[in-house]
N, C-alpha and C positions, 0 to 999 in steps of 0.2 A: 751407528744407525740412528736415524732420527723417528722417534713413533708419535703420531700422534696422540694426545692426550685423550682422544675419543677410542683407541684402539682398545679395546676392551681385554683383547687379552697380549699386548703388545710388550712384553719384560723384552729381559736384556736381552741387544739383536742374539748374542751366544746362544741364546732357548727359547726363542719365538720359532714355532715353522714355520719360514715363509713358504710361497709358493713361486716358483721360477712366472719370471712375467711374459717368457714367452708362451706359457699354456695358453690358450684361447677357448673360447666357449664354441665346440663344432658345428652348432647352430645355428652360430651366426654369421653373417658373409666378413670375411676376411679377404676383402679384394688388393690389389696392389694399387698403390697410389702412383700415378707416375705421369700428373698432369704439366709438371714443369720441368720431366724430364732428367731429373739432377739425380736422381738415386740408385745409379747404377755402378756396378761396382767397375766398373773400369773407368767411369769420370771421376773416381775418387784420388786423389794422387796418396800416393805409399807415405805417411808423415816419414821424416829424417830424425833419428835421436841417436845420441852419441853409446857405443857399445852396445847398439841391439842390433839385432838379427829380425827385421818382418817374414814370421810363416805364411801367413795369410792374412787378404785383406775381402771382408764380405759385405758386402751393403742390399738389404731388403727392404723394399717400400710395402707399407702396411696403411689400407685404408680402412675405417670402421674397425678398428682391430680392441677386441676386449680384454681386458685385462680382471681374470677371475678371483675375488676373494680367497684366500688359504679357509677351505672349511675347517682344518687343526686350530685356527684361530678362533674360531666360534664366532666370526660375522656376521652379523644378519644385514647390512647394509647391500645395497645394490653392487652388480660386477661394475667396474667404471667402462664405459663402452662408447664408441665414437672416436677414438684416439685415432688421428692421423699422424703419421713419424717415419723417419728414414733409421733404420736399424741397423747400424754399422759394427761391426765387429773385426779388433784387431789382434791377431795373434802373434806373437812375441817371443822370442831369447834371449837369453845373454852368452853368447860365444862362451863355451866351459864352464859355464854354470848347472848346464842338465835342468834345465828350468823353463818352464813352457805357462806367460801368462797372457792373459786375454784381457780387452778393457773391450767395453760395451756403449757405445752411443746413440743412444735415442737424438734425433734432428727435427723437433718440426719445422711445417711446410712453411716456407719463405711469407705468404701472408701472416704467419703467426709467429714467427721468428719474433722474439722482442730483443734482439740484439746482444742479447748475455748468454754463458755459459757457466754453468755449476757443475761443478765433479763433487761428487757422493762419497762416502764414507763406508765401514764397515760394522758390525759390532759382533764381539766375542771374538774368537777364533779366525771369522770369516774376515776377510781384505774388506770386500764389498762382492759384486756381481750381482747379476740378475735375481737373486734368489730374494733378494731386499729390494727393490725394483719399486713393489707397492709402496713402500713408506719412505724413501730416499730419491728416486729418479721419478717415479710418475705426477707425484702434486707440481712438482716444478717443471715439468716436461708439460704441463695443463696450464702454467702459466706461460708458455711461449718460451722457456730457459733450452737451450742446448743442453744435455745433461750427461754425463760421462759416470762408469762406476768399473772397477776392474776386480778382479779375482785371486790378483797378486803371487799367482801361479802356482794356488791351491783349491781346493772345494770349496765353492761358495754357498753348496746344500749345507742348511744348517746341521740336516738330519746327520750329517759328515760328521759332527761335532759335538751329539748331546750327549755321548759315553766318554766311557775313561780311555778310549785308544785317539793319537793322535800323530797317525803314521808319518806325515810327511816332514815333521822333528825331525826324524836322524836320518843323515844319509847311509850310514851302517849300524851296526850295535854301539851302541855306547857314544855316537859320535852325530856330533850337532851339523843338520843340513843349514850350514849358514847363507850358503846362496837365497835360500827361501826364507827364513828369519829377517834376512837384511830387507825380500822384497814386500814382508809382511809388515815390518816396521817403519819401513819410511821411499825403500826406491820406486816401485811400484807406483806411489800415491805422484810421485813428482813425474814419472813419464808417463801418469794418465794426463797431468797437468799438459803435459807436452803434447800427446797426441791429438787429446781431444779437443786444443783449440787448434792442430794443424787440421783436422778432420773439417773442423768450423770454418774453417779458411778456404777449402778445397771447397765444402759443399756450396758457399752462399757466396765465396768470391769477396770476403772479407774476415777481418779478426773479429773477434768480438769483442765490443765497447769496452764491457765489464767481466772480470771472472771472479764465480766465489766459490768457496768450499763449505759443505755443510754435512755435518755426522755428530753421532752422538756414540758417548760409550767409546767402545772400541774408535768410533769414529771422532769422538773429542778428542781421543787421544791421538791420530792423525791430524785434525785440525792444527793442535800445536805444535805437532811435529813440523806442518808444513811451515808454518809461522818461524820455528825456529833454525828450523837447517835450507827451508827453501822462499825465503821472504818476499823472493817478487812471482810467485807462482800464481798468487788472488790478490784481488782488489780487496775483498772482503771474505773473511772466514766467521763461521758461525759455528760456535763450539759448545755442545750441552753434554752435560753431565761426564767430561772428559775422564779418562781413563788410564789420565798421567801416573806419574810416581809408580810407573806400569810393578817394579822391582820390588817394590815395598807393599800397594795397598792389597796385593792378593794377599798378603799373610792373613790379611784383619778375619776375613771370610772361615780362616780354616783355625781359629785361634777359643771359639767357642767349645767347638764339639774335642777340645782339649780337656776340658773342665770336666766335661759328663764323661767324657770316656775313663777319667780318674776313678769316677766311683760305678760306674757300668750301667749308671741309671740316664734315662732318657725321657725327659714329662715331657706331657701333650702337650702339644701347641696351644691349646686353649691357656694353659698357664703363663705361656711367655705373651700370648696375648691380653690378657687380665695386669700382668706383672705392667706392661707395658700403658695399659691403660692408666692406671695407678701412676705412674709418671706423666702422662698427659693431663689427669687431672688437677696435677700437684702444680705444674708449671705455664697451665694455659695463660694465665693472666701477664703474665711479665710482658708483654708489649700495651699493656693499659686497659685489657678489655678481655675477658672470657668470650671468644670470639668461636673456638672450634678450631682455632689456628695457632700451632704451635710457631710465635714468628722468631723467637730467639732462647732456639734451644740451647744455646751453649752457656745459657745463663742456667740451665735447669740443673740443681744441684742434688736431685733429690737419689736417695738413696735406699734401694729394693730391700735392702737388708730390714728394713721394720716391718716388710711384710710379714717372712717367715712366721709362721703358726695362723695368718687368722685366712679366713672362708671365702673362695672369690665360687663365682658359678662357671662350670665347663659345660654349655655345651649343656644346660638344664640340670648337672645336677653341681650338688655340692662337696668342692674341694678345700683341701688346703696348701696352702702355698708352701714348699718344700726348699730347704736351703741350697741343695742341686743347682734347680730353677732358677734363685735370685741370683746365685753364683755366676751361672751361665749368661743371665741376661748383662750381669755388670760386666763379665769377661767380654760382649759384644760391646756395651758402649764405651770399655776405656781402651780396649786396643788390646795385640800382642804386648807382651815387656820380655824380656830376656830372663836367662838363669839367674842373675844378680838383681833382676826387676828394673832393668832400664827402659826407658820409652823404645820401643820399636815401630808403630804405626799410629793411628789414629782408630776410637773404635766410632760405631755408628751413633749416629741420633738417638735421643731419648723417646723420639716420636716416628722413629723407622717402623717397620713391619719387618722387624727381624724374624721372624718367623716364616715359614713359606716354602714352595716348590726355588723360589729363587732369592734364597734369603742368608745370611750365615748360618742360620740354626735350620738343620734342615731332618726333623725328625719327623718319624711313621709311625703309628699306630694302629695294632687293630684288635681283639677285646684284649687279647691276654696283656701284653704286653706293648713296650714302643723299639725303636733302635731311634740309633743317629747315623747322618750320610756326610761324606764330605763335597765341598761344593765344588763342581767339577771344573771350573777353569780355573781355579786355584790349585787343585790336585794336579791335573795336567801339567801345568807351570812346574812345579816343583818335583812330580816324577820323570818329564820329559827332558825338561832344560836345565834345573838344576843339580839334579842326582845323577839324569844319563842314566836313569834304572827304568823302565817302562813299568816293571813289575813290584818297587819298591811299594809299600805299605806304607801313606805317610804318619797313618794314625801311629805308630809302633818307635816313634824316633821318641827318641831322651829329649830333655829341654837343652841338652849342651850340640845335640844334634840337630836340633832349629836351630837355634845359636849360629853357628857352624853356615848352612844352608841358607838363611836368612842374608847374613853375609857374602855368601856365594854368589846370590842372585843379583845386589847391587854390582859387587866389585867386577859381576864377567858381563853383566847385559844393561849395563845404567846407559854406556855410553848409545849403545844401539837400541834402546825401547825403551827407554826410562822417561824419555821427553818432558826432563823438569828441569830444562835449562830458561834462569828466567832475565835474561839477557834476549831483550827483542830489538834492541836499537837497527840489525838490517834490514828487519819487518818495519821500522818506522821510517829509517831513510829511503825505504822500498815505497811508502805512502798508505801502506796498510793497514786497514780499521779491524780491528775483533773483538766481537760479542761473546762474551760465553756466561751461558748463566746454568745454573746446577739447583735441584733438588733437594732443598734442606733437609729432608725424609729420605734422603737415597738409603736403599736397604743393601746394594751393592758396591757401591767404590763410596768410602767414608768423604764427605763433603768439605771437612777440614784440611782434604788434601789441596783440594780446589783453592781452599781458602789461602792457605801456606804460599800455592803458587803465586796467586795475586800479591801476596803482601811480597815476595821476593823480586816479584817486576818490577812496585812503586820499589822499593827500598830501592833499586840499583838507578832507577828514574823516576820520579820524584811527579815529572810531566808523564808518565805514560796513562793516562787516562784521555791523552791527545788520541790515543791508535790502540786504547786494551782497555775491556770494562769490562769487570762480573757482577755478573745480580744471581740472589740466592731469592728462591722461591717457595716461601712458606708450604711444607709440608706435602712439599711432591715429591714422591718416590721416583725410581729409578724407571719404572716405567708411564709415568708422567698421566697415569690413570687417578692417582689420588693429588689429593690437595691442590694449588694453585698453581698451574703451568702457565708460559706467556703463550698470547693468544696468535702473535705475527710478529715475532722476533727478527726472519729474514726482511719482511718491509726496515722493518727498526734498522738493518744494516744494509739496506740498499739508500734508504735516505740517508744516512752517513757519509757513506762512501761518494754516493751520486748528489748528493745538494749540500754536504756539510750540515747537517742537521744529528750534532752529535747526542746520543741519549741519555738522557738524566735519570728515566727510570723507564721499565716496561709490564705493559698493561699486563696484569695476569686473572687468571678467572679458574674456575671451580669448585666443588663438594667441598665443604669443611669436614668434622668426621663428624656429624650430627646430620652430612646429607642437604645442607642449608646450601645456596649456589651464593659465591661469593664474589666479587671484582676489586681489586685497587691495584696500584701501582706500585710496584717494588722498585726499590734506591739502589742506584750503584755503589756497589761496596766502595770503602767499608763505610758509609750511611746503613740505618736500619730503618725497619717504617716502624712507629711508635702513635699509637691511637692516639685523636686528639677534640675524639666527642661526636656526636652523631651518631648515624645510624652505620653499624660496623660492617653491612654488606655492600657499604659503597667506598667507591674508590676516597670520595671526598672526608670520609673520616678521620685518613690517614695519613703524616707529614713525614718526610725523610729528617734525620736529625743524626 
């Protein structure tokens, strides 16, 4: 899912509520568009894709039609209202698969057509579908894009997905629905590619110029997938905060509440937020300037452990910082490690918000006492696909039993969901450009995964900075609400692809954690931006090196 950095309460698409974009406001007229005639469902021709089965095929023209705010999201922004579009929907199977998906096509009217097509992404659990509509299909459906998103022949209601049950895993007990795995992971995403520019072809009587693919999260992690098993499906793919090394980085999430669960204590969050600050203080400076921007934290070496005994304030009154706590917080920022203390994953940032309703440490309080929770699409992952136990307890496994599972989960699902193959040469003989740029602060998939992948692309090609760039963005989390997010990444990959205007760095803006509004430009790795004098809330202070 892609959210906007104004989305106020916009976390990982897995536990945002959207709100389905077909709700409308009743108030308002919602008449049919149907002045040039094309939106009917019988001038639509049935697209062709090899092993499916079309159930139905439905097209509704929609004039003035609103599209209403999720109030779970706590917007106060206006409904978007005035959308004119042709609402296609195409239902699907695969001959003995038992599997029934839907892809979803927003058309605007041929005056507003700008000649390209984007298919959308998912995040968490969800493929895509309507249910993310507002943050992935409607800003580029307002830009004139033909816009596609499918469902991947699961629930795209998020509400489907914020508990621990995750029925459509197994097709029996104990046994993995692979037909739906497979469409969740990667087939899904390529015969939306398919349908939705045959749909584009039917409606307007041409292909479209351009096509790109844009998601975050869940949807980064289809991004590369398409990039690397489906390389002529987009012109251009835009990939944020991707959701690769799918096998490995859920461990990082559930590898905290390991520590606390040793000794059965669980401190408030105010502590891991102090602990954490204490790190941000220690390391702001390292790009040349106590800025509010943590810009390279992987230089940050500092170590919680001199906390333990002295006084931070919780929350107005005064505490002391407990060796539990610093435990817990260093168990977040250096990863899993095995029984024998081997590297297993990557942990998060020094300057994440590990703490939180969507965070690795995910503890409660209230007077007497706190617990801890484990975070649910990591739990999921590993009672649903790797155990084949629904009911398994993962808090209760021995370290030789991670071990074990850890293991499990690369060697049976790397090849089908792992999407850390960093061989793009068909994507570059294909002519294909990708953006992806990630979240130095991400509090959910550690960013050095991100990082790992880039450094494995250049190693195997040397040139792929011809057709593959990442930028890391100082101190934005995973829901791209904090620190500096880029402002207009997809322009940044349309002039790319469309004028050969490859990017060197991209514009980003926002709150530093002082609340100060910030702008520069972030380098394409591996460049970092390194202060070099002036006023540090502009872009011009700062030089790639």
């Amino acid at each position: 899912m892609f959210c906007s950095r104004h989305a106020v309460s916009c976390l990982w698409a897995g536990f945002a509520l959207s709100v389905r974009a077909k709700w409308a406001d009743p108030d308002l007229s919602q008449v049919a568009f149907g002045a040039n005639g094309l939106c009917k469902t019988d001038l639509i021709s049935y697209p062709e894709v090899e092993g499916v089965q079309i159930l139905s095929l439905s097209a509704t023209d929609l004039r003035n039609h609103t599209f209403i705010r999720n109030p779970l999201l706590g917007f106060k922004s206006r409904p978007i209202e005035g959308v004119d579009f042709c609402n296609i929907s195409v239902v699907y199977t695969h001959p003995g698969w038992n599997d029934t998906i839907r892809i979803t096509t927003y058309l605007p009217p041929v005056e507003q057509y700008n000649g390209k097509f984007q298919a959308n992404g998912g995040g968490g659990w969800v493929t895509g579908g309507e249910s993310l509509a507002e943050f992935t299909m409607i800003p580029s459906l307002l830009l004139g894009f033909a816009v596609s998103t499918t469902d991947g022949g699961h629930s795209d209601n998020i509400l489907d997905h914020l508990g621990s049950d995750l029925p459509w895993a197994h097709s029996s007990p104990g046994n993995i629905n692979w037909p739906l795995l497979i469409d969740f992971s990667y087939l899904a995403l390529h015969e939306m590619s398919i349908v939705g520019k045959a749909l584009v072809k039917s409606f307007y009587g041409t292909a479209p110029k351009y096509s790109y693919f844009y998601g975050a999260s869940t949807g980064g992690r289809q991004a590369h997938m398409l990039a690397q098993r489906y390389p002529e499906d987009f012109d251009g793919i835009l990939a944020v905060a991707p959701a690769i090394n799918w096998t490995k980085f859920l461990w990082a999430a559930l590898w905290p509440l390991r520590t606390m669960d040793k000794t059965g204590t669980y401190p408030r969050p105010c502590e891991f937020e102090a602990i954490s600050a204490a790190a941000f203080k220690a390391c702001d400076g390292l790009d040349g300037v106590e800025d509010g921007v943590l810009s390279m934290p992987s230089r940050c070496y500092f170590d919680p452990h001199i906390l333990v005994g002295d006084i931070f304030d919780c929350n107005g009154i005064e505490a002391i910082f407990t060796s539990v706590a610093v435990d817990t917080a260093f168990a977040a920022w250096t990863g899993p490690r095995s029984s024998t203390g081997e590297f297993q994953w990557h942990g998060f940032p020094k300057d994440a918000h590990i703490w939180g309703p969507v965070a690795p440490i995910l503890t409660a309080c209230d007077e007497d006492k706190c617990s801890g929770s484990l975070f649910p699409i990591s739990d999921t992952w590993v009672r649903y696909f790797v155990a084949k136990n629904p009911g398994l307890d993962v808090r209760t496994l021995s370290h030789q039993q991670w071990d074990n599972f850890f293991l499990a989960s690369t060697n049976e699902y790397d090849s089908v969901i792992g999407t850390s193959d960093p061989d793009l040469s068909r994507f570059r003989r294909a002519g294909g450009k990708m953006i992806t740029w990630h979240g130095m602060a991400d509090q959910v998939i550690p960013v050095n995964g991100t990082i790992d992948y880039a450094k494995g692309v250049l190693a195997k090609d040397p040139k792929a900075h011809d057709y593959y760039r990442l930028f890391l963005a100082p101190g934005a989390d995973h829901s791209m609400n904090w620190g500096l997010a880029p402002t207009d990444p997809l322009t940044a990959l349309i002039d790319w692809v469309e004028h050969g205007k490859s990017p060197q760095t991209l514009r980003v803006a926002g709150l530093n954690a002082y609340g100060t509004h910030l702008e520069r430009d972030i380098c394409m790795y591996p460049q970092v931006q390194h202060y070099a004098g002036g006023d540090p809330t502009l872009p011009s202070s700062f030089i790639c090196v």
